[in-house]
Backbone bond lengths (Angstrom), bond angles and torsions (degrees), N, CA, C in turn:
res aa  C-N    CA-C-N  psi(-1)  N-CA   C-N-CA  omega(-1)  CA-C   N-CA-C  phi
1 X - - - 1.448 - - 1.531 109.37 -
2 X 1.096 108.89 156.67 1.639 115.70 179.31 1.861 113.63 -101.50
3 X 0.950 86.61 122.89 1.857 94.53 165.18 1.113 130.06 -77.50
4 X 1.419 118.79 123.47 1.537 113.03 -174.69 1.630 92.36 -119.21
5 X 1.554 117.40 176.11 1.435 118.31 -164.42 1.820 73.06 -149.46
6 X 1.658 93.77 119.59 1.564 99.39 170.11 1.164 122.33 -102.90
7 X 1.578 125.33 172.11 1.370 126.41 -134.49 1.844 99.76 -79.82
8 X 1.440 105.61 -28.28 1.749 104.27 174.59 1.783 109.16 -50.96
9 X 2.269 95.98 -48.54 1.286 83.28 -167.72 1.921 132.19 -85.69
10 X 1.735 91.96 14.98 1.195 120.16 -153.92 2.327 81.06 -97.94
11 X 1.095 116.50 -42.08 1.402 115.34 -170.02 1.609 94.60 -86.96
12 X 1.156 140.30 -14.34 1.263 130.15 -172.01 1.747 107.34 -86.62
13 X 1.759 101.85 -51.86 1.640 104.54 150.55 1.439 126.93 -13.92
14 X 1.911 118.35 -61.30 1.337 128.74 -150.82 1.840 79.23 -96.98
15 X 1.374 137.47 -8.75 1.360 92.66 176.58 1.895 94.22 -131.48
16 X 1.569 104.12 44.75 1.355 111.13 143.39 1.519 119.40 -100.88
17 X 1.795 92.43 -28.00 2.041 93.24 158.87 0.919 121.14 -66.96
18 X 1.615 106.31 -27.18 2.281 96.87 -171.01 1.440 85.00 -44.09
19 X 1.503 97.62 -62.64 2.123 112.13 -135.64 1.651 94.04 -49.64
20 X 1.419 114.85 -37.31 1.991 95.92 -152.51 1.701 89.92 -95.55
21 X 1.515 124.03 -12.73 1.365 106.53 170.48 1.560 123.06 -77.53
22 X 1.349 127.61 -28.41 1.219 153.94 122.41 1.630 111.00 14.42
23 X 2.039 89.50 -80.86 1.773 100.46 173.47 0.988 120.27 -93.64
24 X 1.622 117.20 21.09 1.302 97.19 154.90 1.685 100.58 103.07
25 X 0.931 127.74 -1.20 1.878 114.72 -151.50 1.726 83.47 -135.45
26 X 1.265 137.83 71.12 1.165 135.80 164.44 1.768 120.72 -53.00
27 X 1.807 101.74 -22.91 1.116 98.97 -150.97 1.650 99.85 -75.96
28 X 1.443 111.06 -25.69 1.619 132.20 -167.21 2.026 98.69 -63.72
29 X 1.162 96.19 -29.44 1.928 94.72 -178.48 1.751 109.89 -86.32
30 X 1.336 91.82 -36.33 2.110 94.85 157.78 0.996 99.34 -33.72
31 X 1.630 98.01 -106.76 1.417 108.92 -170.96 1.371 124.84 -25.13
32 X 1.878 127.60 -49.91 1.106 94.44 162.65 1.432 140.43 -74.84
33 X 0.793 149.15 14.93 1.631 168.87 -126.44 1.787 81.67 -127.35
34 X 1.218 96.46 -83.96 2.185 111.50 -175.38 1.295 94.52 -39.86
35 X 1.208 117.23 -70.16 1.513 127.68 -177.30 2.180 110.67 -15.79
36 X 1.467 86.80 -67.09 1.615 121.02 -172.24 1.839 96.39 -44.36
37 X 1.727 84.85 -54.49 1.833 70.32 -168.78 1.541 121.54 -92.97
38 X 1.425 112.15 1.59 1.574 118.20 161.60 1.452 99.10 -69.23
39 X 1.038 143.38 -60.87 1.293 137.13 158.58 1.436 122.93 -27.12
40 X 1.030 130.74 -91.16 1.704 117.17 138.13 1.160 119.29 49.22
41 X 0.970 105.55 -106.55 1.750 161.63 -178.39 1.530 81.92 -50.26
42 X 1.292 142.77 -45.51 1.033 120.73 -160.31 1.267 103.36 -99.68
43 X 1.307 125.31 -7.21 1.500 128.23 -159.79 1.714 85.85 -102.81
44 X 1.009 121.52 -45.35 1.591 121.51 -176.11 1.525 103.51 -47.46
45 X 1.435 123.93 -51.26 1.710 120.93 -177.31 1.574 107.15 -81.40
46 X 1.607 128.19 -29.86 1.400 120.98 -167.23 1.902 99.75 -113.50
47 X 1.060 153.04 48.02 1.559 136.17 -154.58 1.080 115.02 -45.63
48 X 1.640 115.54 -27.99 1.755 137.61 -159.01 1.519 89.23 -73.71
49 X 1.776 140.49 -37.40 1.173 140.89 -128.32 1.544 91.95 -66.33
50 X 1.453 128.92 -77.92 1.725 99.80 166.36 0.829 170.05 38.65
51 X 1.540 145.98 74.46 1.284 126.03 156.74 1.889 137.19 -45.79
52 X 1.059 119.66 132.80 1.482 109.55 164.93 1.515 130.37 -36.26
53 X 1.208 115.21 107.13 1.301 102.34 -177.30 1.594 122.79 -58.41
54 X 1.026 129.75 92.19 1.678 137.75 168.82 1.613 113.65 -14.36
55 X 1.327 90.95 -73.20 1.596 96.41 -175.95 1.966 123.38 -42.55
56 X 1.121 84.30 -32.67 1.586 109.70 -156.75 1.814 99.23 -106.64
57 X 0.719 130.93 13.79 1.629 140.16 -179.00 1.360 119.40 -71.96
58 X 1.893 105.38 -33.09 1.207 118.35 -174.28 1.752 103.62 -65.01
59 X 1.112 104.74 -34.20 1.508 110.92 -171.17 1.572 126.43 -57.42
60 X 1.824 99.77 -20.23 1.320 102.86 175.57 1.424 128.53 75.97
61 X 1.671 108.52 10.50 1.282 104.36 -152.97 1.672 86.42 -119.50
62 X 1.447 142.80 0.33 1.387 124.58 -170.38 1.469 114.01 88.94
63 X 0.904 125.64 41.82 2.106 114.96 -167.61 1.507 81.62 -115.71
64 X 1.544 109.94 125.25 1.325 151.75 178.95 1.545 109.94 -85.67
65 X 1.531 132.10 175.46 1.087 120.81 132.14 1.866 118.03 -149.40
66 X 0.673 89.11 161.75 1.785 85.80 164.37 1.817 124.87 -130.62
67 X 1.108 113.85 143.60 1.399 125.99 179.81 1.502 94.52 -49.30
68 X 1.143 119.36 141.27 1.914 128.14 173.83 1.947 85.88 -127.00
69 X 0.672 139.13 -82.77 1.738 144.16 -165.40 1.577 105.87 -131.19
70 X 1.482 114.05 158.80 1.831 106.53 169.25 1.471 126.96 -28.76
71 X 1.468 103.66 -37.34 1.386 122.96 156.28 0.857 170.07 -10.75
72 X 1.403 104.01 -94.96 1.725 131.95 165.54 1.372 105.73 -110.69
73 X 1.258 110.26 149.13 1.708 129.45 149.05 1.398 101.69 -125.84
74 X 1.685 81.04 147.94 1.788 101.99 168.86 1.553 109.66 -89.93
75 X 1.211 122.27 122.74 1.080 123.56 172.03 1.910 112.01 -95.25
76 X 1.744 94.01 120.73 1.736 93.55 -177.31 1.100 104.53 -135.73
77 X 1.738 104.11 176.76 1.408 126.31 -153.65 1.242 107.06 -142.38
78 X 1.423 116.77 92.28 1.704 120.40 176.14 1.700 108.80 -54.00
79 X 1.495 120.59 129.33 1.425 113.56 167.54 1.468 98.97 -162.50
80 X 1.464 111.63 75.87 1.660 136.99 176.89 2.056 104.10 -12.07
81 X 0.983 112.51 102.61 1.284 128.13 40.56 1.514 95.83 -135.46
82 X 1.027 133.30 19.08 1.206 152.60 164.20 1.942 122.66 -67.21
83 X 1.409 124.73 122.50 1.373 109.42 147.76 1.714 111.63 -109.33
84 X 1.248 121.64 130.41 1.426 122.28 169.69 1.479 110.75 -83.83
85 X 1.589 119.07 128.91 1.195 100.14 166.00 1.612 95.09 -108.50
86 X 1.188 98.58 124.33 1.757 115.64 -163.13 2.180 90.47 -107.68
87 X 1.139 158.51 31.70 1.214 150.68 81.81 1.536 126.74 -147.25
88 X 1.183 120.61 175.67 1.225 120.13 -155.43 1.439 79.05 -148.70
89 X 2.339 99.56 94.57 1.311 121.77 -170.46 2.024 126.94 -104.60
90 X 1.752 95.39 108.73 1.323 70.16 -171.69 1.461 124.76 -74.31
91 X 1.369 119.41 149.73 1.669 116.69 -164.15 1.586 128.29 -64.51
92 X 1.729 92.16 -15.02 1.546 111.55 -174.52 1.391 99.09 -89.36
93 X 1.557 139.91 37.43 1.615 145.28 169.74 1.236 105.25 -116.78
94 X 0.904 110.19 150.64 1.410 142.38 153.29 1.400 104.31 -24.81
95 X 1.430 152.91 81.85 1.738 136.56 166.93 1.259 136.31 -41.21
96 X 1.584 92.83 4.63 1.944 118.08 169.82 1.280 101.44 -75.57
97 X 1.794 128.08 -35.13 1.303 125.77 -160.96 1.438 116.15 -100.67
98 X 1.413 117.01 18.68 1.145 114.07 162.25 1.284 169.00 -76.50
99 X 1.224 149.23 80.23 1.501 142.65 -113.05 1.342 101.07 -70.02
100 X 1.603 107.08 145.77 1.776 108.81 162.21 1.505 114.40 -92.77
């Protein structure tokens, strides 16, 4: 299956760069960036790899996630032949603020 990165989780990306370009620590948004697409890569051969996303269950729609760093999870959305990764959530938020 192919991975796509949608436009919520595509603007949440650019303001995990504001924050670490900001403090200074560019190197911490690398890594996650590499991180993102070793993950990826793995979601493209396994989609199932995932847990159910909890928060997001009410929605009825299937949104998964996987561990990316202590951090972040990718939150995704199997829809053959498609995976969306609809956000890329840091864990220290609120689980109210999470994109579907």
């Amino acid at each position: 299956m192919k991975v796509r990165i949608t436009k919520p989780a595509q603007r949440r990306l650019r303001q995990i760069d504001d924050y670490y370009r900001k403090k200074g620590n560019r190197s911490h948004v690398t890594k996650l960036k590499k991180d993102i697409k070793k993950k990826s890569e793995l979601l493209s051969q396994n989609p199932e790899l995932g847990q159910e996303e909890y928060y997001l269950k009410e929605l009825g729609q299937g949104h998964r996630y996987i561990i990316v760093t202590k951090l972040y999870k990718l939150i995704y959305l199997v829809a053959a032949p498609f995976i969306f990764i609809t956000d890329v959530f840091d864990t220290r938020q609120n689980p109210n603020d999470m994109h579907p």
